[in-house]
Backbone of each chain as ProteinMPNN parsed JSONL, in Angstrom:
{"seq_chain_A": "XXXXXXXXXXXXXXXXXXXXXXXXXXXXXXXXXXXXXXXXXXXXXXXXXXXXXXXXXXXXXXXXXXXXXXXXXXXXXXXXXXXXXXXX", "coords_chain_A": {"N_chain_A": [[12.177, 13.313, 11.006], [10.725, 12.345, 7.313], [9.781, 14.88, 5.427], [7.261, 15.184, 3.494], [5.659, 13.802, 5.093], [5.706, 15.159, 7.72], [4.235, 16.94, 6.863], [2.069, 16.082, 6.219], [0.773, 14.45, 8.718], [0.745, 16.576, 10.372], [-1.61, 18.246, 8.725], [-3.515, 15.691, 9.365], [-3.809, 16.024, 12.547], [-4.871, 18.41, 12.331], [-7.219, 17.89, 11.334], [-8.353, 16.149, 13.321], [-8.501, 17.381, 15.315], [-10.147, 19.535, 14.086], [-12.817, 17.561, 14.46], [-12.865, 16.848, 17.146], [-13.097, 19.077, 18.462], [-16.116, 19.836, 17.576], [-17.228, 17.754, 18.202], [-17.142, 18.139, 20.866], [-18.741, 20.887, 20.78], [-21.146, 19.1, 20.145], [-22.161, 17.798, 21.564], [-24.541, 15.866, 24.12], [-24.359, 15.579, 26.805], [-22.679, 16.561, 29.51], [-20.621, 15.411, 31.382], [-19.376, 13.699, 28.791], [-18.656, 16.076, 27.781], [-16.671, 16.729, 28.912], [-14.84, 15.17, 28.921], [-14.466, 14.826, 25.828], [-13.251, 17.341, 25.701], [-10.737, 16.672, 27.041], [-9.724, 15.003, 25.323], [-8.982, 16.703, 23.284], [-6.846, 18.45, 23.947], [-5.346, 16.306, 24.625], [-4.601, 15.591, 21.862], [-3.587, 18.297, 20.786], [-1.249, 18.29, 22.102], [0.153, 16.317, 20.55], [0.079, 17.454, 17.705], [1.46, 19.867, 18.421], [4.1, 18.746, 19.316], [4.792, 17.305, 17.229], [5.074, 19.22, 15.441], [7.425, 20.854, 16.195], [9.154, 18.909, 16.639], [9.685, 18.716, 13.424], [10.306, 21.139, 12.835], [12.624, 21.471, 14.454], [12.53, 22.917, 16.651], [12.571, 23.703, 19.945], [10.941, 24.405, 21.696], [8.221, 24.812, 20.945], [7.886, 22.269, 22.54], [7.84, 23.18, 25.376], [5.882, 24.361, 25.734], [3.935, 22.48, 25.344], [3.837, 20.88, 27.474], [3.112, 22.508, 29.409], [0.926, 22.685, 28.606], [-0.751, 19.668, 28.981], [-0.413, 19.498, 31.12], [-1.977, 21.719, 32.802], [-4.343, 20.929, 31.468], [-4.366, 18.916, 32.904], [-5.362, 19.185, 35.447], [-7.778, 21.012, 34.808], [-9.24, 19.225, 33.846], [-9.56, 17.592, 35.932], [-11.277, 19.495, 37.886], [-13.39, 20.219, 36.265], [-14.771, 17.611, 36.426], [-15.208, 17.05, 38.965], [-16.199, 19.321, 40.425], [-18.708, 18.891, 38.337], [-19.918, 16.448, 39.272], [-19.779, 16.949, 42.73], [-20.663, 19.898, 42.966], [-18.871, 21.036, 43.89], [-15.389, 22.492, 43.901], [-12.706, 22.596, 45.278]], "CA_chain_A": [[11.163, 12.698, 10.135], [10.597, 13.037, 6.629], [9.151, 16.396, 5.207], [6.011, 14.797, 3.752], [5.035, 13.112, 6.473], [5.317, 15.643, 8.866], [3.34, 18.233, 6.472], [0.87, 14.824, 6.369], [0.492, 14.604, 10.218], [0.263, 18.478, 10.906], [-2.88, 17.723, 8.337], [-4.334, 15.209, 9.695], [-3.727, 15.965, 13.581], [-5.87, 19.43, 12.166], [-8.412, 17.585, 11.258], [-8.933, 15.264, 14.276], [-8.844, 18.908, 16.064], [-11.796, 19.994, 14.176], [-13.715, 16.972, 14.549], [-12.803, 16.984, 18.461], [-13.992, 20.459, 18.58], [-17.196, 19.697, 17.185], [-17.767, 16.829, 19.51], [-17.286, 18.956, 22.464], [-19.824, 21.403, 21.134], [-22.24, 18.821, 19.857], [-22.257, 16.336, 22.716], [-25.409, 16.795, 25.403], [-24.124, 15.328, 28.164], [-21.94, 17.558, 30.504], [-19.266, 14.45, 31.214], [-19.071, 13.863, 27.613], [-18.4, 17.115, 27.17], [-15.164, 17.312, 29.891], [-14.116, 13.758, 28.227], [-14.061, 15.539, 24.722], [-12.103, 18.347, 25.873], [-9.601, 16.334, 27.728], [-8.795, 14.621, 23.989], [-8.9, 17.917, 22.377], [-5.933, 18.598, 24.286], [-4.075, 15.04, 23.948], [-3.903, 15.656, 20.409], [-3.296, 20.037, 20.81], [0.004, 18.425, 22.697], [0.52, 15.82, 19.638], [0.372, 18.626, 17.572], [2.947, 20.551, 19.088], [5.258, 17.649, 19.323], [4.788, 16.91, 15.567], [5.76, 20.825, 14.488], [8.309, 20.763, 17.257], [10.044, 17.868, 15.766], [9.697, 19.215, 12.244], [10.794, 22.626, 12.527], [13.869, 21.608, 14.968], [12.68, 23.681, 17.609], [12.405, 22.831, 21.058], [10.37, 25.873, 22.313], [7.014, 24.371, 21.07], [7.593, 21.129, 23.269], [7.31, 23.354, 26.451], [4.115, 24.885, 25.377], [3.462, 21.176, 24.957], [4.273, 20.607, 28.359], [2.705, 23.292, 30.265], [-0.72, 22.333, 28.264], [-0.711, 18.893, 29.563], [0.229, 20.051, 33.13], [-2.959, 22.545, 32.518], [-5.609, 20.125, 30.808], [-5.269, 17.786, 33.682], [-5.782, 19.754, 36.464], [-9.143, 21.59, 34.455], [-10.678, 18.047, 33.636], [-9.915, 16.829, 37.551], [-11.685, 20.119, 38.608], [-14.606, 20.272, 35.856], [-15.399, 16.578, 37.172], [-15.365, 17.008, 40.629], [-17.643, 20.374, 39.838], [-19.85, 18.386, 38.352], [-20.419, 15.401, 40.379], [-20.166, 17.555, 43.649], [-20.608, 21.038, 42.455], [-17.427, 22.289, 44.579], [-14.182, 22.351, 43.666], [-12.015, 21.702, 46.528]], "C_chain_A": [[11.18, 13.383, 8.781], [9.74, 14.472, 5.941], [7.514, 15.456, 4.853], [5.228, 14.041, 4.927], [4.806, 13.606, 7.33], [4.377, 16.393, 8.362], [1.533, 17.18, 6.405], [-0.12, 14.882, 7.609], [0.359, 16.044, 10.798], [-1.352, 18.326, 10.323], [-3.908, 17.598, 9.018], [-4.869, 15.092, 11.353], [-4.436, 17.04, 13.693], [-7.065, 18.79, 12.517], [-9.311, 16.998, 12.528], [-8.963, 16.422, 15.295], [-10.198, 19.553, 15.786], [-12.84, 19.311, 14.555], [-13.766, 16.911, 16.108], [-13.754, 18.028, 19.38], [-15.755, 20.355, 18.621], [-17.946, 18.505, 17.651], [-17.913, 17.93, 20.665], [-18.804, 20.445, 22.369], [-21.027, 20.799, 20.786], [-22.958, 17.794, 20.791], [-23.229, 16.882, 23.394], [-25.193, 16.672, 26.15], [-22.812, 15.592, 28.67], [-20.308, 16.616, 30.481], [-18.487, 14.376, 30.165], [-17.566, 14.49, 26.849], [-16.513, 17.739, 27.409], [-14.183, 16.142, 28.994], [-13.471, 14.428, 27.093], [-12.757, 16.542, 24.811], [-10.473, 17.812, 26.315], [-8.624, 15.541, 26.511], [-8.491, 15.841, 23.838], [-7.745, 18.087, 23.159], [-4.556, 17.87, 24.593], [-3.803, 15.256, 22.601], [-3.432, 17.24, 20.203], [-1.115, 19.389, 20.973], [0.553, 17.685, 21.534], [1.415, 16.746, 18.737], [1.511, 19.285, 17.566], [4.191, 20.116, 18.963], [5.851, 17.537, 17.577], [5.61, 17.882, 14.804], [7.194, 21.074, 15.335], [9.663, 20.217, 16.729], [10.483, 18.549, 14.275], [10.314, 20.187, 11.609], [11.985, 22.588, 13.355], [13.824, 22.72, 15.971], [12.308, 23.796, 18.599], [11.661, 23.529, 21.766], [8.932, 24.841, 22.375], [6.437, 23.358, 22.024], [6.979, 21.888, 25.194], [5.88, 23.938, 26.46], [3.057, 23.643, 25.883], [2.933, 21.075, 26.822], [3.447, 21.008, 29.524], [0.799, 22.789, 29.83], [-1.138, 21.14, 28.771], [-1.021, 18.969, 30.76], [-1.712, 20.269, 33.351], [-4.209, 21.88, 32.71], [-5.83, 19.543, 32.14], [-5.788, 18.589, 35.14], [-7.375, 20.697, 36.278], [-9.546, 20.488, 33.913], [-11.066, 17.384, 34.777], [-11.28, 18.189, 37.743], [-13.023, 20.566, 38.082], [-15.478, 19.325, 36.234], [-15.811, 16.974, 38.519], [-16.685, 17.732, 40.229], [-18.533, 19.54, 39.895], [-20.65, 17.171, 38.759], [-20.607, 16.145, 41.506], [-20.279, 18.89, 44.105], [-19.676, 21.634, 43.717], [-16.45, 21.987, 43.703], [-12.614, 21.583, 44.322], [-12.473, 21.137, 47.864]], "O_chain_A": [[11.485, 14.572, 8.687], [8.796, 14.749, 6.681], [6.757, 15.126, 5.766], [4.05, 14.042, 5.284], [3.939, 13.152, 8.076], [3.497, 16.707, 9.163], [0.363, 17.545, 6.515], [-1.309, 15.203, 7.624], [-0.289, 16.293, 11.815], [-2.279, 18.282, 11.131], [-4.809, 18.372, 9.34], [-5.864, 14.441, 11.673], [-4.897, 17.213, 14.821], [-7.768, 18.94, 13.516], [-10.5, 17.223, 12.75], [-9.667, 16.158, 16.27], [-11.055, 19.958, 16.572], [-13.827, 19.917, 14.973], [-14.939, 16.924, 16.483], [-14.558, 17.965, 20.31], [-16.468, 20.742, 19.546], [-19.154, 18.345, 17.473], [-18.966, 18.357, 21.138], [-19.529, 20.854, 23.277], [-22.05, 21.47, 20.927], [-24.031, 17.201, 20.687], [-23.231, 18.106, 23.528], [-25.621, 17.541, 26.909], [-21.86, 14.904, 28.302], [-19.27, 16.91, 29.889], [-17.309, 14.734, 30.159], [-16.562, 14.186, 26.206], [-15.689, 18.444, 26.826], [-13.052, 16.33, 28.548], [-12.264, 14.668, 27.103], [-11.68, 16.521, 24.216], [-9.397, 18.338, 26.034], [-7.4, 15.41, 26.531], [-7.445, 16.125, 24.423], [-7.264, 17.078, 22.641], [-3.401, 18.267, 24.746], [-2.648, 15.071, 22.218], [-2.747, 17.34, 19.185], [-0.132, 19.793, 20.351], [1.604, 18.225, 21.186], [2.633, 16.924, 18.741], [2.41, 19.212, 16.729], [5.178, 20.766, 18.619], [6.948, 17.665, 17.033], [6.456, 17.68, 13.934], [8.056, 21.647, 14.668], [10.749, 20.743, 16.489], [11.66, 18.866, 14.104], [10.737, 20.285, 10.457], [12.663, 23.604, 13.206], [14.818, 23.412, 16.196], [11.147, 24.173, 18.443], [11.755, 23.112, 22.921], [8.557, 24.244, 23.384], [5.26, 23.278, 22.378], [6.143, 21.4, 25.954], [4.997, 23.807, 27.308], [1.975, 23.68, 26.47], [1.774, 21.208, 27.214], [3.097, 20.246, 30.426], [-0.172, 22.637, 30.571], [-2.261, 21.351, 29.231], [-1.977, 18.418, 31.306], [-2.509, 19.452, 33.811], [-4.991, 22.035, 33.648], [-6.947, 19.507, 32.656], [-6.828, 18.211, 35.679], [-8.04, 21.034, 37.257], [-10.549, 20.747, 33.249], [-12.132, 16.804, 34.982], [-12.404, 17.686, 37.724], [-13.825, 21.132, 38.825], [-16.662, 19.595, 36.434], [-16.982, 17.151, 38.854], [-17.762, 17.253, 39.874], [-19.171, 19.244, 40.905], [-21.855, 17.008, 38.566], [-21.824, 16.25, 41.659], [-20.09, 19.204, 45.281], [-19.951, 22.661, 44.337], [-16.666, 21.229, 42.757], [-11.874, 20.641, 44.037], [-11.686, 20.504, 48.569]]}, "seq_chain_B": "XXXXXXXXXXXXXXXXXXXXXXXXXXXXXXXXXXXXXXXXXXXXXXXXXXXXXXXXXXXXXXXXXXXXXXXXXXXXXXXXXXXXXXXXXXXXXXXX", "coords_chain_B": {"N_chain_B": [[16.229, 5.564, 10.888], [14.884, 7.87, 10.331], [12.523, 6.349, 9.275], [11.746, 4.932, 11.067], [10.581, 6.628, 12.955], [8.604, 7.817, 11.151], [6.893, 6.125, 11.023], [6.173, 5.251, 13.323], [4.497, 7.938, 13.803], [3.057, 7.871, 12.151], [1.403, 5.432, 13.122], [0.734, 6.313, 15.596], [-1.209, 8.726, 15.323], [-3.006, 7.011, 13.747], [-4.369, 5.909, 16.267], [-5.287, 7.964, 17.855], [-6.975, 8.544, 16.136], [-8.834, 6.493, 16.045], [-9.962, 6.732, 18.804], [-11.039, 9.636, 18.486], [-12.546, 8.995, 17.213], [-14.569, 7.073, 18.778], [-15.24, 8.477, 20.549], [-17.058, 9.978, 19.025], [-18.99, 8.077, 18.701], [-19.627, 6.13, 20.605], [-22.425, 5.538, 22.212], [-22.516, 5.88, 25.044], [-21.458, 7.373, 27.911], [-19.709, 5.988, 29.212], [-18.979, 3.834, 27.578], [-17.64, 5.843, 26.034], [-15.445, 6.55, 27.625], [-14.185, 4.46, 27.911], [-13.01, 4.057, 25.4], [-11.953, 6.106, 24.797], [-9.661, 6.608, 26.574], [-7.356, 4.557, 26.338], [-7.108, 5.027, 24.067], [-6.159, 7.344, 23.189], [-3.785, 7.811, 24.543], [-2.363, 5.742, 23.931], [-2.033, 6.63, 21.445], [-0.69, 9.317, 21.685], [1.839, 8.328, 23.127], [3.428, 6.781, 21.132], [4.219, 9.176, 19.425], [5.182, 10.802, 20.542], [7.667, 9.296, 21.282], [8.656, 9.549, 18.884], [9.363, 12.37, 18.076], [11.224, 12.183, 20.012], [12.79, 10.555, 18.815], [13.583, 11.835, 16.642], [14.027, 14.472, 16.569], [16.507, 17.022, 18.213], [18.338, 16.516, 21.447], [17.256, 18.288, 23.669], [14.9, 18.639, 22.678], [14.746, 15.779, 23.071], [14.543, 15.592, 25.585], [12.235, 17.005, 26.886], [9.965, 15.557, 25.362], [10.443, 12.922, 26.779], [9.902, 13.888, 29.457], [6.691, 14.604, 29.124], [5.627, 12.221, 28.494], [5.816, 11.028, 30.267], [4.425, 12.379, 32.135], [1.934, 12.496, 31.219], [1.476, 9.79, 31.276], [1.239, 9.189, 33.803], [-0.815, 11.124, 34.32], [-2.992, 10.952, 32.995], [-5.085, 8.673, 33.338], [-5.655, 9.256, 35.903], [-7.483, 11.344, 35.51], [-9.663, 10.186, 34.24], [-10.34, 8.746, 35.613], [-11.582, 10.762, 37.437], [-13.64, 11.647, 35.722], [-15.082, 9.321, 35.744], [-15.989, 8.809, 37.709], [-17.46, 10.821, 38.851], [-19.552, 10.773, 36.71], [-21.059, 7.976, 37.78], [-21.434, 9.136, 40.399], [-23.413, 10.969, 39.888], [-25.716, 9.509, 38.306], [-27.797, 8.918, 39.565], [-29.379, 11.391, 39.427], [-29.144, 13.015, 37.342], [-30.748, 11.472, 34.558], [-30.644, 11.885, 32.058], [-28.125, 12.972, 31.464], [-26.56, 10.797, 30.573]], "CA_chain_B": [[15.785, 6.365, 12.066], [13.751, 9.25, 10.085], [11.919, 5.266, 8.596], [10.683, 4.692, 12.315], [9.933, 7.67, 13.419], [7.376, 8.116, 10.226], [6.249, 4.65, 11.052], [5.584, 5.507, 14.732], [3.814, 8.967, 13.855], [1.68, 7.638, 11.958], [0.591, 4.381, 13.835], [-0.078, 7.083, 16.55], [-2.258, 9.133, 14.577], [-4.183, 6.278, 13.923], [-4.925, 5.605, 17.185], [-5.508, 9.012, 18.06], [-8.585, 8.879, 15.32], [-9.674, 5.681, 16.938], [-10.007, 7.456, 19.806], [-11.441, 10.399, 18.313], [-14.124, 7.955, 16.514], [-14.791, 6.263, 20.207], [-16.32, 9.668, 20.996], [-18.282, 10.459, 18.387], [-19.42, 6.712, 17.967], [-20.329, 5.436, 21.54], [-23.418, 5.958, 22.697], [-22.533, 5.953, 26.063], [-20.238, 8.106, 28.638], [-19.074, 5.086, 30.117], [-18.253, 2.924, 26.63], [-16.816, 6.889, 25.648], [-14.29, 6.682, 28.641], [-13.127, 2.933, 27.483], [-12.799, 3.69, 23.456], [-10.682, 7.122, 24.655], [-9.145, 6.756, 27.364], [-6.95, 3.784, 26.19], [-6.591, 4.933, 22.309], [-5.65, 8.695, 22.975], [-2.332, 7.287, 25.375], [-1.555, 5.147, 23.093], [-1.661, 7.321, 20.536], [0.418, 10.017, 22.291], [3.069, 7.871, 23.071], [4.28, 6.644, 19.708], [4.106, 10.269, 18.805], [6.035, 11.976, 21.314], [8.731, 8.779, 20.852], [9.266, 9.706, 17.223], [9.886, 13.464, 18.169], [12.46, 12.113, 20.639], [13.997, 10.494, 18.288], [13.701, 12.406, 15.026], [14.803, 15.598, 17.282], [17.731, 17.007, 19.209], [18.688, 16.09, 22.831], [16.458, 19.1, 24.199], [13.607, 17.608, 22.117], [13.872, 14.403, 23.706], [14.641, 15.101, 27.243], [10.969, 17.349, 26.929], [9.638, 13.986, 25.396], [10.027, 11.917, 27.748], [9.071, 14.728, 30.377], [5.217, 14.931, 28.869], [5.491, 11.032, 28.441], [5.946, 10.829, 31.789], [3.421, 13.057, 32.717], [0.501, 12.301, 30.171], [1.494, 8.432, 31.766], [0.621, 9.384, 35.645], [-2.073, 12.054, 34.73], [-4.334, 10.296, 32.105], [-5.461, 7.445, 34.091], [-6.208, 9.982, 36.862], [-8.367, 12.463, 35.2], [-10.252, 9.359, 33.052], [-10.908, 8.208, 37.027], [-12.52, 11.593, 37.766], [-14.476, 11.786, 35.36], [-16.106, 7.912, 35.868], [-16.363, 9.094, 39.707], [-18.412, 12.029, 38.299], [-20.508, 10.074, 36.041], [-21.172, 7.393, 38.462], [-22.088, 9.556, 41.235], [-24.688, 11.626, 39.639], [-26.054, 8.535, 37.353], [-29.514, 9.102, 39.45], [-29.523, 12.703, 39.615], [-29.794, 13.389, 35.867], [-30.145, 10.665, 34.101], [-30.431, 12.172, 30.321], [-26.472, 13.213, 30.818], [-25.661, 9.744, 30.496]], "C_chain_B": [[14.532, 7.315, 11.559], [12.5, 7.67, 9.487], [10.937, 4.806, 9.858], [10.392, 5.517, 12.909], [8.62, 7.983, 12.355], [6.262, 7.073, 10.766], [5.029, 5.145, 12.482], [4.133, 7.027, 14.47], [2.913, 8.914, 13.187], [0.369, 6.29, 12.171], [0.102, 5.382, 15.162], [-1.174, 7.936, 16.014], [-3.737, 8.585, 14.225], [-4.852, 5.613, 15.07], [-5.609, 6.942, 18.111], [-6.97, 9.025, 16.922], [-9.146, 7.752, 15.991], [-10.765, 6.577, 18.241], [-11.184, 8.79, 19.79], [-13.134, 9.97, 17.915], [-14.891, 7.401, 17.565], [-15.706, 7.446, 20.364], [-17.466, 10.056, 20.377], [-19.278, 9.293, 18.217], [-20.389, 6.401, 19.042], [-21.332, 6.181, 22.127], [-23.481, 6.803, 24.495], [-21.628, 6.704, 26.726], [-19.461, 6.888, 29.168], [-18.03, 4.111, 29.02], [-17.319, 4.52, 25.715], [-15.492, 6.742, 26.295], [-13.606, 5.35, 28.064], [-12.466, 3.334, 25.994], [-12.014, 5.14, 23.856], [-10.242, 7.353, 25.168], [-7.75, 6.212, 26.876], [-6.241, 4.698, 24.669], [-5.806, 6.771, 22.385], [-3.931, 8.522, 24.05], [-1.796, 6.385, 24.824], [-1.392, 5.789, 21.716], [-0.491, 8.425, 20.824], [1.339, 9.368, 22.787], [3.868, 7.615, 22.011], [4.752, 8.383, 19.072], [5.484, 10.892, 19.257], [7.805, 10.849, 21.48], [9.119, 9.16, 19.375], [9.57, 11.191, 17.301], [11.404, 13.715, 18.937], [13.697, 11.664, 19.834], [14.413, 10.848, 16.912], [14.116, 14.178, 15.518], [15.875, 15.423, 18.151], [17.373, 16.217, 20.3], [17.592, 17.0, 23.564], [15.048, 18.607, 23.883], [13.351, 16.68, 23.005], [13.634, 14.228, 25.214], [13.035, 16.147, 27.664], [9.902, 16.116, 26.903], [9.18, 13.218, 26.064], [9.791, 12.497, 29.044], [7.395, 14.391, 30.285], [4.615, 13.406, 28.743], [5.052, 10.395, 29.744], [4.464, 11.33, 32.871], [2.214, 12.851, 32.384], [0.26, 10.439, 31.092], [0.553, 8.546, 32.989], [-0.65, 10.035, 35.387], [-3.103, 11.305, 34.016], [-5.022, 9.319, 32.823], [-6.779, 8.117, 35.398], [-7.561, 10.703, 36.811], [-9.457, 11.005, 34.921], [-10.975, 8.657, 34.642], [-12.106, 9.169, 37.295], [-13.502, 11.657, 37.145], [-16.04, 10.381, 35.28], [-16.394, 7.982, 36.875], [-17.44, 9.936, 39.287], [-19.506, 11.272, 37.794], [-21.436, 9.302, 36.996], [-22.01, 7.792, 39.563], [-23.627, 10.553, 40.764], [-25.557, 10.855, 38.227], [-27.72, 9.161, 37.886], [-29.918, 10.06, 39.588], [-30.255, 13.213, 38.201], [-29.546, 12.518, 34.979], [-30.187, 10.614, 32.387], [-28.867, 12.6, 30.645], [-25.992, 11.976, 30.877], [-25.709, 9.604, 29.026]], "O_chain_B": [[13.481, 7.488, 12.176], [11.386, 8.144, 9.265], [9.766, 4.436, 9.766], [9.632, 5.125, 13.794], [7.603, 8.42, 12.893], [5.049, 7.257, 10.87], [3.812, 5.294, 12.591], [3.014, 6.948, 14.976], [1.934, 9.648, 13.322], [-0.781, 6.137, 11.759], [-0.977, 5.101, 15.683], [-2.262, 7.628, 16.5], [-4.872, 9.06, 14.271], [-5.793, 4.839, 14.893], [-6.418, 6.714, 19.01], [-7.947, 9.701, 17.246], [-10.135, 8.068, 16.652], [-11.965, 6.84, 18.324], [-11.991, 8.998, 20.696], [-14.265, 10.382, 18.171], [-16.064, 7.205, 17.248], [-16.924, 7.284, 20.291], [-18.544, 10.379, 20.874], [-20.337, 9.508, 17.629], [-21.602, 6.344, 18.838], [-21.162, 7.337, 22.516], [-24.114, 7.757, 24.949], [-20.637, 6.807, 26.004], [-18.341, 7.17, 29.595], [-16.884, 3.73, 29.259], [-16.46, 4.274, 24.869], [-14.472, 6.8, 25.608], [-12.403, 5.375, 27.803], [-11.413, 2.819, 25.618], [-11.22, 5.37, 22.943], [-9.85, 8.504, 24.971], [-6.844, 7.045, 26.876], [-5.047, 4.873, 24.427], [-4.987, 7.169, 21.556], [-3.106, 9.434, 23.991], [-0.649, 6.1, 25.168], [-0.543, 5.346, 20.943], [0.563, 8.361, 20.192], [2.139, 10.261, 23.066], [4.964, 8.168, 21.912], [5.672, 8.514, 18.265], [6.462, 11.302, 18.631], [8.88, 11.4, 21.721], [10.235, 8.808, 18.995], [10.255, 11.446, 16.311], [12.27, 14.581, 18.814], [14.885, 11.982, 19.899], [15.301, 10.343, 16.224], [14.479, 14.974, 14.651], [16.252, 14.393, 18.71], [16.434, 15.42, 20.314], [16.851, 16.267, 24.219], [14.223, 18.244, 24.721], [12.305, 16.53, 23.636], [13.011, 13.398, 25.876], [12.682, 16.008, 28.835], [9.215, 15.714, 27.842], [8.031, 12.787, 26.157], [9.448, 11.683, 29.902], [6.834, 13.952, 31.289], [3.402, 13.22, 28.844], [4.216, 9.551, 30.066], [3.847, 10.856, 33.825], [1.334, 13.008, 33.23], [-0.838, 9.992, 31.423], [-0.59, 8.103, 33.104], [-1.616, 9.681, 36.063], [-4.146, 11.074, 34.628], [-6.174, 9.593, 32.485], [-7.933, 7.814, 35.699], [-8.455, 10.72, 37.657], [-10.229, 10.972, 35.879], [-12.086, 8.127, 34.628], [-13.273, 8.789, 37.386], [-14.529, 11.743, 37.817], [-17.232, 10.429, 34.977], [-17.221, 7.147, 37.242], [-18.541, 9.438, 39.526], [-20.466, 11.135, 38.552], [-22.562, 9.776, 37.147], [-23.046, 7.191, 39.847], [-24.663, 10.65, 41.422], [-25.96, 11.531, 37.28], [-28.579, 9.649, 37.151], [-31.089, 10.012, 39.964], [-31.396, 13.625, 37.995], [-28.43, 12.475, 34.462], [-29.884, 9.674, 31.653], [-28.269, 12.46, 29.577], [-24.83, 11.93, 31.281], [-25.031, 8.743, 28.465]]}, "name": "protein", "num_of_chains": 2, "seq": "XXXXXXXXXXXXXXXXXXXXXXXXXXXXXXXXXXXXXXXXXXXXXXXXXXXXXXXXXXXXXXXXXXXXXXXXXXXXXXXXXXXXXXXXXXXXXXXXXXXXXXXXXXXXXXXXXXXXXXXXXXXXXXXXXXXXXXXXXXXXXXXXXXXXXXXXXXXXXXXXXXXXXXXXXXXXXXXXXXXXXXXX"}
């Protein structure tokens, strides 16, 4: 991709990070709150991908990879939690 | 090639703020789960196709690893959490 564009999308994939952020701590309701987080970490992996691509270096994608993996297994297990306060 | 990969990364982007806007917008946990469930997987796909193909071979065969994976798991989690909701609707019903 071209150079502006990626320095564009690093940007603006910030921004939708802070505003993500600031959902997750301004939200009141608990679900919400797991929902929020579970973006905040679709776009973390964007992100990654974006600088990944950019910089020609394939390292960042497993980061990518492993965060994904990560996220979903701590938004299955914050749900559950909080619908039937166990875990397993 | 570097003409559709820009294209793609930033029609994902914009669905990725959709998405982001869905949250802060809808009132509801339930019209939250529809407006970002949908727009944050379609945003991460275009994305992680324009890294595949605006990067090496190692790049892309990661790619379509997390493609793969974001595919099967998103759906899943976006379940749990409407199981969650759902079940404790009459428990507390200010977290809706």
């Amino acid at each position: 991709m071209s150079e502006i564009v990626s320095f564009v999308a690093i940007a603006w994939a910030t921004v939708l990070l802070i505003l993500c952020a600031a959902a997750v701590v301004k939200l009141r309701s608990t679900a919400a709150r797991v929902l929020a987080f579970d973006t905040l970490t679709i776009i973390t992996v964007c992100l990654l991908a974006i600088y990944s691509a950019s910089e020609g270096v394939p390292y960042y994608m497993d980061a990518a990879l492993i965060l994904a993996l990560l996220a979903f297994v701590g938004t299955l297990a914050a749900a559950r939690y909080y619908a039937e306060r166990r875990v397993l | 090639m570097t003409l559709l990969s820009d294209i793609l990364i930033v029609f994902g982007l914009l669905a990725l703020s959709v998405g982001v806007y869905g949250i802060v917008a809808m009132p509801d946990v339930y019209l939250k789960l529809h407006a970002t469930s949908k727009a944050a997987l379609l945003g991460a796909m275009p994305i992680l196709l324009a890294t595949a193909i605006g990067g090496g071979a190692a790049i892309a065969a990661k790619a379509a690893m997390i493609s793969v994976l974001l595919l099967l798991t998103t759906p899943i989690a976006t379940h749990a959490i409407t199981k969650a909701v759902a079940l404790t609707e009459n428990r507390d019903k200010r977290d809706l």
